[in-house]
Residue, then its C-alpha position, 0 to 999 in steps of 0.5 A: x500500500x503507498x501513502x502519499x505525503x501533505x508536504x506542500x507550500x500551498x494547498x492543492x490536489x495532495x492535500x486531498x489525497x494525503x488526507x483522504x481516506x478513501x479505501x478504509x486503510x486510513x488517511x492517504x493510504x492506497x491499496x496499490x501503487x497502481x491505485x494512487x493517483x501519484x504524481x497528481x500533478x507536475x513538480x509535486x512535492x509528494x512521495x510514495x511511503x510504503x505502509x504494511x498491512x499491520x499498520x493499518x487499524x480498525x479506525x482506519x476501515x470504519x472511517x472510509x469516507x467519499x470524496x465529499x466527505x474528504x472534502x468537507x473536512x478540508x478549510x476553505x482555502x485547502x477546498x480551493x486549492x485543491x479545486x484549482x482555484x488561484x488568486x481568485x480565479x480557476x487555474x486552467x493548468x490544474x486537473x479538476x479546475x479544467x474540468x469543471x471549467x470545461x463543462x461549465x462552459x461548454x454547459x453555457x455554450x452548448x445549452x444557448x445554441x437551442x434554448x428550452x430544448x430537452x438539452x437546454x433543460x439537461x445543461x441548465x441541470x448541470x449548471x444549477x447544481x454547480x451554483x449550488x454546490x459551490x454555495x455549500x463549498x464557499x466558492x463563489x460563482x466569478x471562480x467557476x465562471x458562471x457570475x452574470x450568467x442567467x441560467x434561466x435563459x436556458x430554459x426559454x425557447x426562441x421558437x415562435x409557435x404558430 
């Protein structure tokens, strides 16, 4: 099993993987090299540790958590970090800040291009949920690309009907 190391200058994706424990063997252990997701990212800090079977507890197995849960218990500065958000604003160059990035832009884009479609519908879906989990995760809407936007305007169609 590897453990993976918090020694970072600035919260980022490590955090979350060196505290998480997401296959009940306790916080940053994984069950093989393969399974962890080391390096998570250019020039990490982190490194790989050995951990023995007889060192993992009975605390350990009952307290698997989800990645929302792992999430939850980091501060706000760490949640941001290890969302990819930078001074503020998302930082393209990190994995999950891309990602969401992506999809909300593409969410905004695709979902403007037929309004009250069944997609229109399907991405308004995505992009609420986006507001509302960055509300519970005290991200605000300007770092996830969505200040201004009127998700309602999905759901209006330009069609007339005759």
């Amino acid at each position: 099993m590897d453990r993976f190391s918090p020694a970072h200058p600035e919260p980022d994706i490590c955090d979350l993987h060196a505290t998480a424990n997401f296959h009940g063997l306790g916080p940053g252990v994984y069950p093989s090299r393969e399974k962890s997701p080391w390096p998570a990212h250019p020039n990490t800090l982190s490194y790989v540790e050995v951990v023995f079977k007889d060192e993992i507890t009975e605390a350990d197995r009952a307290g698997k958590e989800t990645v929302n849960e792992a999430l939850a218990r980091l501060t706000p500065e760490q949640r941001k970090g290890v969302l990819g958000i930078r001074n503020g604003k998302m930082d393209k160059k990190h994995d999950y800040g891309s990602i969401l990035n992506a999809m909300v832009e593409v969410a905004k884009e695709r979902g403007m291009q037929n309004p009250g479609s069944d997609y229109a519908l399907a991405c308004y879906q995505l992009l609420e949920t986006a507001i509302s989990e960055a509300e519970v995760w005290g991200v605000s809407l300007a770092d996830i690309g969505l200040k201004g936007f009127d998700t309602s305007a999905l759901l209006k169609s330009d069609r007339k009907t005759a």
